[in-house]
N, C-alpha and C positions, 0 to 999 in steps of 0.2 A: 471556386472556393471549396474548398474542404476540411467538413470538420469530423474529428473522430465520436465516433460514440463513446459514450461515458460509462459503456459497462458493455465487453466485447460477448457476443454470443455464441453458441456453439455451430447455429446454423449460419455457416458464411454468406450464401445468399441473403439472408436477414440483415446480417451486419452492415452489408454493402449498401441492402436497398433504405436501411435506416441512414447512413452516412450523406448517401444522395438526397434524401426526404433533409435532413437537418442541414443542408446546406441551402435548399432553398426556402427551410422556417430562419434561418442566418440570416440570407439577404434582405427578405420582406422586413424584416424584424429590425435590422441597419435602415431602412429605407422609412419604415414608420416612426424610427427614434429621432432619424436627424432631420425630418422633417418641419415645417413652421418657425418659430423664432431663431434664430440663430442660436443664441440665450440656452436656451433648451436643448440646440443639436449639441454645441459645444459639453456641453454635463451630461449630455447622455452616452454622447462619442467616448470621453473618458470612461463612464463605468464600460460602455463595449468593449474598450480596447483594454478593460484588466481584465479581460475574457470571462469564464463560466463555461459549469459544463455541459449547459442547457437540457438538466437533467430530467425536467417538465414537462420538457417540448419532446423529448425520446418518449415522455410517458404517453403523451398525447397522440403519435404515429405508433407507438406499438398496441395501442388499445385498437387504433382504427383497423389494427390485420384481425377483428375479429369482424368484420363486416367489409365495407367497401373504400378498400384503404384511400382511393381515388378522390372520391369523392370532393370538389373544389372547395369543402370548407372546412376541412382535415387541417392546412396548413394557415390560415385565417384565425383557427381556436389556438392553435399551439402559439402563435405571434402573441396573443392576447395574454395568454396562459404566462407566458417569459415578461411581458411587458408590467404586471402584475405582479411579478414576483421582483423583476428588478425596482420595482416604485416604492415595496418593503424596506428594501436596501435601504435606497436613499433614503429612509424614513428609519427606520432602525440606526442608522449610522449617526445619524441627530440626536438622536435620543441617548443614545451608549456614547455619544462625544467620542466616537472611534477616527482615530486618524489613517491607517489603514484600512484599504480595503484590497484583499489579494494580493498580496505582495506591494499596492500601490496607495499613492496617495488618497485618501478618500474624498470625496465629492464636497460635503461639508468643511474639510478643512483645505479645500483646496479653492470652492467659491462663496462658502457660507451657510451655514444655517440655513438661514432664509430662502437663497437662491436653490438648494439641496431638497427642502419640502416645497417649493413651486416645481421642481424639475422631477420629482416622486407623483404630483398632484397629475402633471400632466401627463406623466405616464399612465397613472387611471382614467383619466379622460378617453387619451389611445385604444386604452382595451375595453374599454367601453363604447365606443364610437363601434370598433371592429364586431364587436358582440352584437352590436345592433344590428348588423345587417345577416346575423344571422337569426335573430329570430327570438320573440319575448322568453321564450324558457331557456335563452342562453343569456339572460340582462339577469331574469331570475336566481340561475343557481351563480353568475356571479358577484350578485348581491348577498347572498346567504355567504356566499365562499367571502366574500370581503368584511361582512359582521365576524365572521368566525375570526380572522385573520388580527381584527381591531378588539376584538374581544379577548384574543390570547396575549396581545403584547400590552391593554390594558391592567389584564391579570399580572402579567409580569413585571411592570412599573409600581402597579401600588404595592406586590408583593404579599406574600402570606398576612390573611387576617388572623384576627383574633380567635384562637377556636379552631384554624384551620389546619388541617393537617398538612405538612408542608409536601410530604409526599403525592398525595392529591393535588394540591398545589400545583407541583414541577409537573406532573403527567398531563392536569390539562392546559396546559400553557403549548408543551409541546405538541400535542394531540392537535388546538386551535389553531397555533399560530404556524405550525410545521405541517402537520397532517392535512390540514384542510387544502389548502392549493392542491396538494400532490394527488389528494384522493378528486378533486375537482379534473386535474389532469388526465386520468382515467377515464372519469366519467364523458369528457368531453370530444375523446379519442372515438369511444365506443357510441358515444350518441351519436356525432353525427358521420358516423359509417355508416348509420342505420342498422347497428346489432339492437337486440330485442333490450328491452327495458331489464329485463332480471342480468341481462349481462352486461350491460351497463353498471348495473346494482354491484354485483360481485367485482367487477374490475375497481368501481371506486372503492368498497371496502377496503379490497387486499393493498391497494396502491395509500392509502391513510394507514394502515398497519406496517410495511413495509419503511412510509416515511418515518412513521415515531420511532422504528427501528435502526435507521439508518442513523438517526439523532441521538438515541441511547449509546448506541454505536459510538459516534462520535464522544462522547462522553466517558466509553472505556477507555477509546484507545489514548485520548489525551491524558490519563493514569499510567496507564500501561506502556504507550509507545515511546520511544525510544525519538530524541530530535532525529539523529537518522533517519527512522524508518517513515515518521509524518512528516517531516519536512518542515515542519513546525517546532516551536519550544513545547518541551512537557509541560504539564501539570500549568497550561496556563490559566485556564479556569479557576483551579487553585489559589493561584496567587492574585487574581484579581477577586477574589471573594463569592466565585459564584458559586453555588449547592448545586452541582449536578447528582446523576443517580449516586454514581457509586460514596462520595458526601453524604449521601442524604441518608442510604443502607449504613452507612459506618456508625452517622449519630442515630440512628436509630437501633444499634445496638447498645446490650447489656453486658456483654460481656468484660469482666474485668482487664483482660487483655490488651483490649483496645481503649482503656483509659488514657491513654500516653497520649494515642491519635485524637480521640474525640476531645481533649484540649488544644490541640493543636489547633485542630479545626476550630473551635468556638472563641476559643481566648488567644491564640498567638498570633503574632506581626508575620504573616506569610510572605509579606514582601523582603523579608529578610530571607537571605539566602541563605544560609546553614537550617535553618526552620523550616523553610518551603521544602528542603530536600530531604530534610527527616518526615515531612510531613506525607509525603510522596513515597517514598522508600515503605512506611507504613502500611499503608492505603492500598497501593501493589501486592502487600503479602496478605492484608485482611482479605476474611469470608465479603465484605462489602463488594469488591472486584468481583467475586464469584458471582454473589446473589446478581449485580449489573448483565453481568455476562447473560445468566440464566433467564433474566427478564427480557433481552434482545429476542435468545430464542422464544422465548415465550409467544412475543409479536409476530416473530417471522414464522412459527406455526400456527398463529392465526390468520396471517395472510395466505401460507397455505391450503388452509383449508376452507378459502373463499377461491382462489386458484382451480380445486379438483374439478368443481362440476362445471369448468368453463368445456367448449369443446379442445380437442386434442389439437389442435394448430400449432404452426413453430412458435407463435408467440406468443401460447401458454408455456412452451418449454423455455421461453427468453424471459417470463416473468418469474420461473421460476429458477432461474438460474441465476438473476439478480436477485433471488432471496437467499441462494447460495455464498454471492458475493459475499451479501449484509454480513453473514455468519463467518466466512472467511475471514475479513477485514477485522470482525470484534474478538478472534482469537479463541 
């Protein structure tokens, strides 16, 4: 089996030996999901088979080149790590009554609600069972990692309170519910390689910084990009009524210019198509895009500068180069 990495690096030997590494957190990972009830292989077989870029489980073999990438429970944490992330899925897709997922049918609307949060449950279970045998301060941080997880899509269901600033709001929602696995990923990489505590410390930072950035990210380009260029419709956030950054900067501007837009946003039927497109057309030429823009880099010079004082390894220059990417892709 072979899978590509999700973000190519400059040192080829790196690329390859991650390619190889992620093909056998693939198979374990196939082999732990369709495991036990049938029930469960069958809904877990379908989310495998609408792939992923197992962007987690790269973070979790690229942290481990800062100590001993070998190490037999390197690829044991990255299983756990993806298994954890896809159990969100099936739980997020319940919740948002999403009928796609990836281009494919989604899990809920393909076996149920119900059957969709037993088949998310028991994928916690999985990576939990797996964490156990490595060791009480991995049950630990992924207890904390899954408070954080339950805590930010909390936040985001009840939605801004009274009082609350909505921009706060959207940052810790993304920060809980996005950053926490990704920075967990890191940290799990580099723990058990057996690199020292303070670089553990730094690789989780930067890898929580790097994730809210990749997300804010997400958030431009769905303004900005082009159906061509994402492969996706534009502005569909938009039109399903969600407040991402560049939303949130536009109403939280005064300027009289953007009056047109921030009715748009507040008061008009976006599902209408002549509105969503002026709505979008707007939004593209506002300072809001900008300020978006400016706050991605913002992250990704904070993940930087948890990065410098790692040691000089290829895969400080591969973490850095994926901060490269972030910036790339937001334009």
């Amino acid at each position: 089996m072979t899978i590509a990495v999700p973000v190519e690096f400059a040192d080829e030997a790196l690329t390859a030996e991650m390619a190889e590494d992620l093909a056998v957190v693939e198979t374990a990972l196939r082999d732990t999901s369709f495991g036990g009830d049938e029930m469960f292989a069958e809904v877990s077989r379908h989310m495998m088979e609408a792939g992923g870029k197992r962007f987690r489980a790269m973070l979790v073999l690229l942290a481990a080149r800062f100590g001993d990438s070998r190490d037999k429970r390197i690829v044991p944490a990255a299983v756990a790590i993806e298994l954890t992330h896809l159990a969100t899925l099936f739980h997020d897709d319940v919740m948002d009554e999403a009928v796609i997922r990836r281009g494919h049918p989604s899990a809920n609307s393909m076996f149920g609600n119900s059957v969709a949060i037993l088949a998310g449950d028991y994928l916690f279970a999985r990576a939990s069972r797996i964490l156990a045998d490595l060791g009480p301060q991995a049950i630990r941080i992924q207890a904390e990692t899954f408070s954080r997880l339950v805590d930010g899509q909390l936040a985001e269901t009840v939605g801004v309170r009274p009082g609350q600033d909505p921009l706060d709001h959207y940052m810790h929602v993304i920060t809980e519910k996005t950053g926490s696995l990704i920075a967990t990923s890191g940290r799990f990489g580099a723990m058990f390689s057996g690199a020292p505590d303070e670089i553990s410390d730094l690789i989780a930072d930067a890898c929580q910084r790097i994730g809210v950035a990749w997300q804010l990210s997400d958030d431009v380009l769905d303004v900005s990009s082009s159906s061509a260029q994402s492969g996706k419709e534009s502005g569909t956030d938009l039109r399903q009524g969600v407040r991402t950054l560049p939303v949130l900067y536009a109403l939280r501007s005064a300027d009289p210019a953007g009056e047109r837009l921030r009715w748009l946003l507040t008061e008009a039927d976006l599902t209408d198509a002549a509105l969503h497109a002026e709505a979008l057309s707007l939004l593209r030429v506002s300072p809001a895009l900008g300020e978006a823009r400016e706050t991605v880099r913002s992250w990704i010079a904070d993940a930087r500068s948890r990065l410098t004082p790692l040691p000089s390894v290829p895969a400080r220059a591969a973490f850095e180069s994926l901060c490269d990417f972030v910036l790339t892709r937001t334009g």
